[in-house]
MITI-452597 format. One record per residue: residue in three letters; x, y, z of N, C-alpha, C in turn. Coordinates in steps of 0.1 Angstrom, whole numbers, padded with zeros to 4 digits, always signed. Layout:
ALAXYZXYZXYZ ...
% end
This chain:
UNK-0105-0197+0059-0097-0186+0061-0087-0184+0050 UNK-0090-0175+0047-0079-0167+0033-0064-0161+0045 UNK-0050-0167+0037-0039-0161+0042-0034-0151+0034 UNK-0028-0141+0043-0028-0129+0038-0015-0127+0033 UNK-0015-0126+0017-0002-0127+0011+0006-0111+0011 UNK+0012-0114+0024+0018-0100+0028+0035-0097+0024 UNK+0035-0086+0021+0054-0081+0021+0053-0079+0037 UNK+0050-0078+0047+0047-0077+0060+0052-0090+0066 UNK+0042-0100+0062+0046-0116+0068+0045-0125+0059 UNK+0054-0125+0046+0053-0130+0038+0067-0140+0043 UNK+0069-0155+0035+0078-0165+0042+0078-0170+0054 UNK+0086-0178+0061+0086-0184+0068+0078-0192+0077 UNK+0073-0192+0088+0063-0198+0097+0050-0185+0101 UNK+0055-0176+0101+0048-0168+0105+0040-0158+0091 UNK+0025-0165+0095+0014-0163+0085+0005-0154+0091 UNK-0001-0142+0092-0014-0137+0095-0027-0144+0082 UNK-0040-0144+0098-0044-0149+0084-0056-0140+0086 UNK-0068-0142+0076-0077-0134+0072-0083-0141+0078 UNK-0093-0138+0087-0104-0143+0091-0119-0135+0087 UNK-0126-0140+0095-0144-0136+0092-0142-0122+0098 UNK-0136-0122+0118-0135-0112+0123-0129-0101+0114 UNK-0120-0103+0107-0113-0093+0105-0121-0086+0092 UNK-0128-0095+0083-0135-0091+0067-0146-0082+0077 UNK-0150-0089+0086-0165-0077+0093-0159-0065+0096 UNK-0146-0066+0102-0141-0051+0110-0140-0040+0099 UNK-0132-0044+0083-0133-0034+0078-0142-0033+0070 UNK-0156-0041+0064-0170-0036+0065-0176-0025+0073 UNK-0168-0032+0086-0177-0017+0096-0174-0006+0099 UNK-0156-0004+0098-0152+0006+0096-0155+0011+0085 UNK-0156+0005+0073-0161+0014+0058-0176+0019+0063 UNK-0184+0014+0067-0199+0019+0070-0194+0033+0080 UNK-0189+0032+0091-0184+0040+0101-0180+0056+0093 UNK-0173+0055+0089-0166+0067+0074-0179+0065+0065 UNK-0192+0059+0067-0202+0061+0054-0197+0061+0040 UNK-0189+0054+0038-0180+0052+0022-0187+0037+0013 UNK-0194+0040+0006-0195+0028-0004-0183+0022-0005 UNK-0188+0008-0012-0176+0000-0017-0168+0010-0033 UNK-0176+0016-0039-0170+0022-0049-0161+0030-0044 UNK-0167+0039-0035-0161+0052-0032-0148+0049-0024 UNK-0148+0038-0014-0135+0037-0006-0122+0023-0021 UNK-0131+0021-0027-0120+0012-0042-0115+0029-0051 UNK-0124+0037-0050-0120+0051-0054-0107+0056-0050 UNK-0112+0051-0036-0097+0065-0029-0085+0052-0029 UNK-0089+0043-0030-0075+0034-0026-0071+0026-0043 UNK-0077+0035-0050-0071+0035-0065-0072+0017-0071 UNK-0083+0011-0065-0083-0001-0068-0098-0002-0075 UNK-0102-0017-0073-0116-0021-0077-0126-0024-0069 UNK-0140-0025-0073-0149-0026-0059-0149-0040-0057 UNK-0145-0047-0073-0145-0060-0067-0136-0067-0056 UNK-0125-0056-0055-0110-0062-0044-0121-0061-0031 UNK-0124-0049-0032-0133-0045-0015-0142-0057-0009 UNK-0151-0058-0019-0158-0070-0018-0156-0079-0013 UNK-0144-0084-0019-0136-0099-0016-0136-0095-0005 UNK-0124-0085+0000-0120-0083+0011-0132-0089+0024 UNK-0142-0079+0023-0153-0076+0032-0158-0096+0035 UNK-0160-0100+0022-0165-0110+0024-0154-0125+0031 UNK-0141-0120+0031-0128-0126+0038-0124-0142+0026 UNK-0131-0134+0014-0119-0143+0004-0110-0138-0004 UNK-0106-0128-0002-0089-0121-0009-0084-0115+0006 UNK-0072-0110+0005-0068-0097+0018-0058-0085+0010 UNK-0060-0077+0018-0056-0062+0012-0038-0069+0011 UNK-0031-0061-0002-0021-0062+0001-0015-0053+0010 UNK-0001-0046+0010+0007-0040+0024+0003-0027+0021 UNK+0005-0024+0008+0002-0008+0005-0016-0005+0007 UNK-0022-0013+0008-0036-0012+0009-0037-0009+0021 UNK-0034-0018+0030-0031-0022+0044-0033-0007+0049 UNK-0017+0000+0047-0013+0014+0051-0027+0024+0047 UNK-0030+0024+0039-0038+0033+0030-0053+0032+0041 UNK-0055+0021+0044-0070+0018+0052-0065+0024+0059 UNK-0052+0018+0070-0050+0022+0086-0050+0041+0085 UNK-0044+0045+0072-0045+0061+0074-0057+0070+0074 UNK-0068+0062+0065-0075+0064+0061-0087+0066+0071 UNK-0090+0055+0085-0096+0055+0093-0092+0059+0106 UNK-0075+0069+0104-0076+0071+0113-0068+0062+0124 UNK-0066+0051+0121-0061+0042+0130-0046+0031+0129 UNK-0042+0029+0135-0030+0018+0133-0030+0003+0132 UNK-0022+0002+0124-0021-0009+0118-0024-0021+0128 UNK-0021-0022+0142-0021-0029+0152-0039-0027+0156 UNK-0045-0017+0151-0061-0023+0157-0070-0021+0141 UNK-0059-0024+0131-0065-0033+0117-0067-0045+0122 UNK-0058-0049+0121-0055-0062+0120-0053-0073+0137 UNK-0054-0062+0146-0049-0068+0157-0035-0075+0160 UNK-0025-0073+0149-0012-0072+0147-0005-0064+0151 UNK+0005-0065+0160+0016-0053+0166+0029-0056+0152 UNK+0026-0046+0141+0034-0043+0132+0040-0027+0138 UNK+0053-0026+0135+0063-0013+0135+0071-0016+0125 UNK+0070+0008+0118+0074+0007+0106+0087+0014+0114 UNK+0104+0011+0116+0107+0024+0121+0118+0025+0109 UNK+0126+0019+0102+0135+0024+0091+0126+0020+0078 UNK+0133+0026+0067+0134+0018+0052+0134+0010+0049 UNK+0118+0000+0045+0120-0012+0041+0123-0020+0051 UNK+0122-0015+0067+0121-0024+0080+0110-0028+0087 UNK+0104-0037+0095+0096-0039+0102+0097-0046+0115 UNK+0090-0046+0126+0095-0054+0135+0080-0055+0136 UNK+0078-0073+0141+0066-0081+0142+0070-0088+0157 UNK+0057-0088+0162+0057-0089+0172+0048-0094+0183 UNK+0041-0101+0193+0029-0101+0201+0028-0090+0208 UNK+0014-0084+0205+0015-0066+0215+0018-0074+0234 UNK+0019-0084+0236+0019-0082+0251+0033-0084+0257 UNK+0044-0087+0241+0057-0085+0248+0063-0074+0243 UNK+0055-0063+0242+0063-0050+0237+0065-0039+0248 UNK+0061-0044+0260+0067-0039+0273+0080-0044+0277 UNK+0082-0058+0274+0096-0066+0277+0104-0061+0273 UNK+0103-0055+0257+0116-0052+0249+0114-0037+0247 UNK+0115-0027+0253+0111-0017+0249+0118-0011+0240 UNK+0135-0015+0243+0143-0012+0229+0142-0018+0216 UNK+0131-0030+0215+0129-0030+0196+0121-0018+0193 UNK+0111-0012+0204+0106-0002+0197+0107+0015+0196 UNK+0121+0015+0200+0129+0027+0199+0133+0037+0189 UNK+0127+0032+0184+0132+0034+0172+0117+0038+0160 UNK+0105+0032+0169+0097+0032+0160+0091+0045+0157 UNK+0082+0048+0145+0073+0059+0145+0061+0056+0138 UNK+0050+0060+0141+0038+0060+0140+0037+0068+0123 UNK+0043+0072+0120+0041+0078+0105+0044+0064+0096 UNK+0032+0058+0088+0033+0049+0083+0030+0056+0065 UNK+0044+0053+0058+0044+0063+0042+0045+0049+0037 UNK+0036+0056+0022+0034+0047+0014+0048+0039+0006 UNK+0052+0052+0004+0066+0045-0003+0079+0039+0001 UNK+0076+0039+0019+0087+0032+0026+0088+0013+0025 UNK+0080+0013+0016+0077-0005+0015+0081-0007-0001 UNK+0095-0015-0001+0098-0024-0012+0090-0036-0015 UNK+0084-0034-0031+0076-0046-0027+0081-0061-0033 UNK+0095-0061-0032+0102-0073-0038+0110-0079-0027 UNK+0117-0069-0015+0121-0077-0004+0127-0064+0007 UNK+0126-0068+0022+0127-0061+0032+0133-0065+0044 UNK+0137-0061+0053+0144-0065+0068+0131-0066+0077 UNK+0129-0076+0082+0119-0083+0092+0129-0085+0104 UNK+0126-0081+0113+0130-0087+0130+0115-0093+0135 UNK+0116-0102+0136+0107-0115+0137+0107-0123+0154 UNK+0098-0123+0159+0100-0123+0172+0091-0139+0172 UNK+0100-0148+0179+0095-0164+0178+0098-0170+0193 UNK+0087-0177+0198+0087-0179+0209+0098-0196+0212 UNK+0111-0196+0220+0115-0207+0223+0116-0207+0238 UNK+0119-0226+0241+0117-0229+0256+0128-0231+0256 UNK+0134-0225+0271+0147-0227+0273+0141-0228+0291 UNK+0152-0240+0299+0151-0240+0312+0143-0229+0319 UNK+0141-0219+0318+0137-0206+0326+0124-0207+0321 UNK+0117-0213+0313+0104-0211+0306+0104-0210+0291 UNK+0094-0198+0288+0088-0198+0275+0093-0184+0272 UNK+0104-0183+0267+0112-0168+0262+0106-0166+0247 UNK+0107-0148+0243+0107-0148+0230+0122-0140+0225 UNK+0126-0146+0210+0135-0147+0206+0133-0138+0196 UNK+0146-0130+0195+0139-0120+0179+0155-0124+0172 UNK+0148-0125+0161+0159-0126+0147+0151-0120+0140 UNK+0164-0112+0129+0159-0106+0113+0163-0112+0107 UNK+0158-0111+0093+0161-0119+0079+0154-0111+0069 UNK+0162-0111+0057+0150-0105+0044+0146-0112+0039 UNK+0134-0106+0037+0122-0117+0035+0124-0111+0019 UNK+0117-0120+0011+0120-0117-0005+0105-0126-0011 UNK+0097-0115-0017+0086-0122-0024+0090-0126-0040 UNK+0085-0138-0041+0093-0140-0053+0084-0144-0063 UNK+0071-0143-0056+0057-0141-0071+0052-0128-0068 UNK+0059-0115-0063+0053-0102-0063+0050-0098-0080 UNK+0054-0106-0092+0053-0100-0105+0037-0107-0106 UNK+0033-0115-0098+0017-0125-0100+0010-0117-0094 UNK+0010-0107-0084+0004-0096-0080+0001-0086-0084 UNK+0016-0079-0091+0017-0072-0099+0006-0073-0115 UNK+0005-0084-0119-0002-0087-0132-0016-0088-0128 UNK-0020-0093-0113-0039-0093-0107-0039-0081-0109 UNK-0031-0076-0101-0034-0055-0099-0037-0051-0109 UNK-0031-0046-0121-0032-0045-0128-0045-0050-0139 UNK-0048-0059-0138-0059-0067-0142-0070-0060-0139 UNK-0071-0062-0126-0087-0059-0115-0087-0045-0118 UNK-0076-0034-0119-0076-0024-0121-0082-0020-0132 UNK-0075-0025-0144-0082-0020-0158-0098-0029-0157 UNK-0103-0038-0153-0115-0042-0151-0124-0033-0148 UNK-0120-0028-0133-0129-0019-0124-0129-0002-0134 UNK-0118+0005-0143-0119+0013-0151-0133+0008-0163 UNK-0131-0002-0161-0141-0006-0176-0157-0011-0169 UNK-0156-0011-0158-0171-0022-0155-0169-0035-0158 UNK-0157-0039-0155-0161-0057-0157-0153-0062-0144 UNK-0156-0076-0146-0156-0081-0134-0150-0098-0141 UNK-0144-0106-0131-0138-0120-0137-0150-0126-0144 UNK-0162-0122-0136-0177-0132-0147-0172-0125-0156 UNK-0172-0119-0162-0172-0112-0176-0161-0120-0184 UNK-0146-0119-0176-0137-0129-0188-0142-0141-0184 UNK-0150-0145-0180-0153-0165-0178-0165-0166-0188 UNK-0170-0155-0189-0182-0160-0202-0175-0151-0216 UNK-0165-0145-0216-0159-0148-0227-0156-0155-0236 UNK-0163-0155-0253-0161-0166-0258-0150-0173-0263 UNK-0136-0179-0256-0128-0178-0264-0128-0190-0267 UNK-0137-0203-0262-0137-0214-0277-0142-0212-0287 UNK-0150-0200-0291-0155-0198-0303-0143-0191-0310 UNK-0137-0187-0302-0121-0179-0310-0112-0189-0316 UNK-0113-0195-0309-0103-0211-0312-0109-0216-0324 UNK-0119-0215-0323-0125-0223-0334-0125-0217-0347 UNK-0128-0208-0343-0124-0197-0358-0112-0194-0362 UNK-0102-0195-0355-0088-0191-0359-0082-0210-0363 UNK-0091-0219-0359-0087-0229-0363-0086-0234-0377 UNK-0100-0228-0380-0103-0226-0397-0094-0220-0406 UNK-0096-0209-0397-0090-0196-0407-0074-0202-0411 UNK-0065-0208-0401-0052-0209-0405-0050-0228-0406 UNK-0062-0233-0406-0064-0243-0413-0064-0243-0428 UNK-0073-0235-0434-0072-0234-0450-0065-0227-0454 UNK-0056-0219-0447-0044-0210-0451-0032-0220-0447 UNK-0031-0225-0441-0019-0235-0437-0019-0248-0436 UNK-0029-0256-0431-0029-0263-0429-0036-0271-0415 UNK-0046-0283-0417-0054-0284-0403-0048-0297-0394 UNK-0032-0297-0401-0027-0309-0390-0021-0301-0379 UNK-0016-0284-0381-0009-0274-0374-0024-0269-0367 UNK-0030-0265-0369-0044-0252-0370-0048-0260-0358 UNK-0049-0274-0354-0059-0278-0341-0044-0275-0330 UNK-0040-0270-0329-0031-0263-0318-0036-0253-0314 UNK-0049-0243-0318-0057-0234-0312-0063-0238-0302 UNK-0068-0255-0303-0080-0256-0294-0069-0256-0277 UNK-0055-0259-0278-0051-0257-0269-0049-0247-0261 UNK-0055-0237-0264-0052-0222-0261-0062-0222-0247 UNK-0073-0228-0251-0086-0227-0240-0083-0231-0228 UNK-0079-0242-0220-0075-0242-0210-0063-0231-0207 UNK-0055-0226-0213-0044-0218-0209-0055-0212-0208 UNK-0063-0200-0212-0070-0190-0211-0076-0191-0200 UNK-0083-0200-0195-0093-0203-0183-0086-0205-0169 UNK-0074-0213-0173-0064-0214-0161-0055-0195-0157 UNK-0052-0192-0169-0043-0180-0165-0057-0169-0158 UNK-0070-0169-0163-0080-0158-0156-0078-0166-0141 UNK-0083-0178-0142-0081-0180-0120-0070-0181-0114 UNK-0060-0188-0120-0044-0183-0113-0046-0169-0113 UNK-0048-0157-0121-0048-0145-0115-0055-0139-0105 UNK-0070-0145-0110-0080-0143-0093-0076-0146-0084 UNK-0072-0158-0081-0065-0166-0068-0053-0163-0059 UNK-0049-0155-0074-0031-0155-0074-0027-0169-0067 UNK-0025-0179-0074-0022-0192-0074-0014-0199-0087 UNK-0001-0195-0082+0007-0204-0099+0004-0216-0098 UNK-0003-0227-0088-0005-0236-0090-0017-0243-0104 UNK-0029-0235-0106-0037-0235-0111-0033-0233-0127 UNK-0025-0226-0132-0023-0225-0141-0020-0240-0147 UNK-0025-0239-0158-0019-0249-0166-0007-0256-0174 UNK+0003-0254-0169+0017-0252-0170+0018-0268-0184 UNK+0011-0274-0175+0017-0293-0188+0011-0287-0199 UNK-0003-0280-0203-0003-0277-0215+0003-0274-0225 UNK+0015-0261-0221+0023-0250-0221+0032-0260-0227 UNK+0040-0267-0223+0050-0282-0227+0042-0288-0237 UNK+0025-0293-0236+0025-0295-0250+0023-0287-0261 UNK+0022-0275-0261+0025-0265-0273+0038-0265-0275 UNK+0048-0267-0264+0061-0265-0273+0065-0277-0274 UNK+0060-0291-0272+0069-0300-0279+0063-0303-0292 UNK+0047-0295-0301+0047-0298-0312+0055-0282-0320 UNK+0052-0275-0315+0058-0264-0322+0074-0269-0324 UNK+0083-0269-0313+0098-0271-0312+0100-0287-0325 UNK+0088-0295-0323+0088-0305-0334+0088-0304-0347 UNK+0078-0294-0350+0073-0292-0363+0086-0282-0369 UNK+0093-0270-0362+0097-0264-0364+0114-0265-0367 UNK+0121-0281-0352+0130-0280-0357+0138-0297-0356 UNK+0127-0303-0350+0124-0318-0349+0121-0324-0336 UNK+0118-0334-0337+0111-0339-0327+0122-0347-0318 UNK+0134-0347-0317+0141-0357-0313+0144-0352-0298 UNK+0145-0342-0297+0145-0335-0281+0135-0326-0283 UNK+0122-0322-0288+0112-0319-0281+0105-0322-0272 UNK+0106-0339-0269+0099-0344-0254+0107-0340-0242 UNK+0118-0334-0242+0122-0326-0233+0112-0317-0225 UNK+0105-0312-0236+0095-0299-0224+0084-0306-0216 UNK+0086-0317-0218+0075-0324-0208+0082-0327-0194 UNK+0095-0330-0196+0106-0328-0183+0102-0317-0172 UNK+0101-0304-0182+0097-0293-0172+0088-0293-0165 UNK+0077-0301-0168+0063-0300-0159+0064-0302-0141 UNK+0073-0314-0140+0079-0311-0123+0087-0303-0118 UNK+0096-0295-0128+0104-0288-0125+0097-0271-0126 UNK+0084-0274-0130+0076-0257-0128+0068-0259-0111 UNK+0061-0269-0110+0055-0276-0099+0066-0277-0086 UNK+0074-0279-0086+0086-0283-0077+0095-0271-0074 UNK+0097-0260-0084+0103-0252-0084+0087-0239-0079 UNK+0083-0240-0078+0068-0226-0069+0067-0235-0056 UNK+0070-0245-0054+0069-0256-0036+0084-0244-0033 UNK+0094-0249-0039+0110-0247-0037+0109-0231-0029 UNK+0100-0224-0039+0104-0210-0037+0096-0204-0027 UNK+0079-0209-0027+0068-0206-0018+0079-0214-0003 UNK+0083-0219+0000+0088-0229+0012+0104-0221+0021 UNK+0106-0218+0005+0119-0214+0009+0125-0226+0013 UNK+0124-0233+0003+0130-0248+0003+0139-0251-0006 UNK+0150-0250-0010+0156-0253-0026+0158-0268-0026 UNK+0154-0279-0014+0161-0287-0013+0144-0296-0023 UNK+0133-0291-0026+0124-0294-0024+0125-0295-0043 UNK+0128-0290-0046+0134-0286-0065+0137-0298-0070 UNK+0131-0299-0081+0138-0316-0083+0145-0310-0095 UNK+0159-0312-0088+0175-0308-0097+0171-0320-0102 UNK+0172-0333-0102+0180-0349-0110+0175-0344-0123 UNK+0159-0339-0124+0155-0334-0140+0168-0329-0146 UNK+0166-0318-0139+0176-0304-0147+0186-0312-0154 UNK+0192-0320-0140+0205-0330-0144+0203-0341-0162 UNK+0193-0343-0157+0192-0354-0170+0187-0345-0177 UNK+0181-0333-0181+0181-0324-0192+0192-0319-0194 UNK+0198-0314-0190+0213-0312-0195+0220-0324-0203 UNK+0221-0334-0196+0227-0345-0201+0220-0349-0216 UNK+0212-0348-0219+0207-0355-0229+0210-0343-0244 UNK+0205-0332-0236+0212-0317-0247+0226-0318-0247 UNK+0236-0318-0240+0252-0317-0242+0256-0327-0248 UNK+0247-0340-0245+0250-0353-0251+0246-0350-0264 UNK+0236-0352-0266+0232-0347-0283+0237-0338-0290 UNK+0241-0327-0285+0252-0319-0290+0263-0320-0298 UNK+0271-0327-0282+0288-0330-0282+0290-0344-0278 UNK+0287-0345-0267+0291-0359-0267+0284-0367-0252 UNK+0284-0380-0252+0273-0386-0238+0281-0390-0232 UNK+0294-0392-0233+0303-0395-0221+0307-0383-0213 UNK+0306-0371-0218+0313-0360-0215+0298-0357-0206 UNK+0288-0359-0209+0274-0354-0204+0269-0360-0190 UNK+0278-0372-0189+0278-0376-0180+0279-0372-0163 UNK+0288-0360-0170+0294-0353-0155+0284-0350-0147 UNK+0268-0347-0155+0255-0337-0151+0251-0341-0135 UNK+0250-0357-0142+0247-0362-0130+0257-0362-0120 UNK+0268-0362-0118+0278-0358-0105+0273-0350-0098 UNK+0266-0337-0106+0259-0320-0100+0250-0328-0086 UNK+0243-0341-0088+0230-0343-0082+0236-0342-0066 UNK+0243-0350-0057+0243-0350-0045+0249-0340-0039 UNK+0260-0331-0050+0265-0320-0050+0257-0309-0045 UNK+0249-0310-0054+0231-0296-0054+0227-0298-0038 UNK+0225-0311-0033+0219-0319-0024+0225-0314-0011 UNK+0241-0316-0012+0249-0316-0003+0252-0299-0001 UNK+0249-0293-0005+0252-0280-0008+0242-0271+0000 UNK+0226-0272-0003+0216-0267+0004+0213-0276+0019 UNK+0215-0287+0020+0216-0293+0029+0223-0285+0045 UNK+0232-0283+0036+0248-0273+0044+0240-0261+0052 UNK+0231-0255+0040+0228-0245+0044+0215-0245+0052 UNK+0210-0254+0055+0194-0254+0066+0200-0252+0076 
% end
């Protein structure tokens, strides 16, 4: 099951996920409206290859997609998805089980059935979030809001965009995966090998995994997959060659702190961040700088950072 990376139920505990059921329902509703996979990637300004995925239940529509089907067929968002979503302010939603939406009739007072495309921020929004706790009397449900804030909506932003100019052109991810780009590497290795030099010039062949990794972190939409430690070794020979090597092994520091810092933010965890790096990278630049007794303080920051987010769980 693919989960459905929504501005809708995006953070916390509460995940909708993609299932089989749900990839067949909008298969059948596309058939139902007699719409090809082109023709309905047509009206929803996307690619056939999104629909596809969709259909087959390994991507899910994002929110604006979402809207665009539910209008499209005619129907609401609650017998898409079998989700009791309501849109009733700006950038509001209330989430909910449809069988306690008789209990509370005042969360939905407010609601309306007109679902616009452009009432959805797609960087962060007010959620009233309905979670079931046990208190003596039984099994009550509890509603709290919070803004929820997507904070790899620009990794979405850069697929869309991708799949979009693809689907304008006829191509498809096979297409950039049998692109030749070690034969690029290898050419540009030459070329600024005899023009510069071939102790610099084999820093092309590093390019190839970046390339391979950034096409499936974008299919996936997965910062995990990218190849971030590579990225650190281009810049501790560049930052070497360019301004010396004495704190260039610093960028290899970052590699937990790119890894630790997408847990931190995917989690909504800051406690999850491994600050002690940051601390001893600091320390070792201010010290190199100015001075290592004074650099010292960095580390003081550590239980500080600790004690700080701790406060706030």
């Amino acid at each position: 099951m693919i989960s459905l990376r929504k501005k809708l139920l995006f953070g916390k505990d509460l995940i909708f996920t993609m299932t089989i059921e749900t990839a067949n329902k909008l298969l059948t509703l596309r058939k139902q409206h007699n719409l090809s996979q082109e023709g309905l990637a047509e009206k929803l300004g996307i690619s056939r290859q999104a629909v596809s995925k969709w259909e087959r239940g390994e991507a899910s529509p994002d929110t604006d997609n979402l809207i665009q089907l539910a209008k499209l067929y005619n129907i609401s968002l609650d017998e898409l998805l079998n989700v009791d979503i309501k849109l009733y302010n700006k950038n509001t939603i209330s989430l909910t089980k449809p069988e306690d939406k008789s209990a509370h009739e005042d969360t939905y007072s407010q609601s309306t059935s007109t679902y616009k495309h452009n009432e959805f921020n797609s960087n962060s929004y007010m959620a009233v979030i309905s979670e079931p706790q046990i208190t003596p009397q039984g099994v009550t449900t509890a509603y709290t809001s919070k803004t929820v804030t997507n904070p790899f909506s620009f990794l979405d932003t850069l697929a869309d965009a991708l799949e979009n100019f693809m689907y304008r052109h006829g191509m498809s991810y096979r297409w950039l995966y049998l692109f030749p780009c070690y034969a690029i590497a290898t050419g540009l290795f030459f070329i600024f090998g005899y023009l510069i030099g071939f102790d610099i010039s084999w820093g092309w062949f590093l390019t190839i995994p970046l390339y391979y990794t950034t096409i499936k972190c974008l299919e996936k939409r997965n910062l995990y997959i990218f190849c971030y430690p590579v990225v650190a070794l281009i810049m501790f020979f560049t930052h070497g060659y360019l301004i010396g090597f004495n704190l260039s092994w610093l960028w290899f520091l970052t590699i937990p702190l790119y890894y630790t810092l997408i847990t931190a933010l995917k989690k909504k965890n800051p406690m999850i961040f491994c600050y002690p790096v940051v601390a001893v990278i600091l320390f070792i630049i201010f010290g190199y700088l100015i001075s290592y007794k004074l650099s010292l303080m960095f580390f003081a920051t550590i239980p500080f950072y600790y004690w700080y987010f701790s406060k706030k769980d």
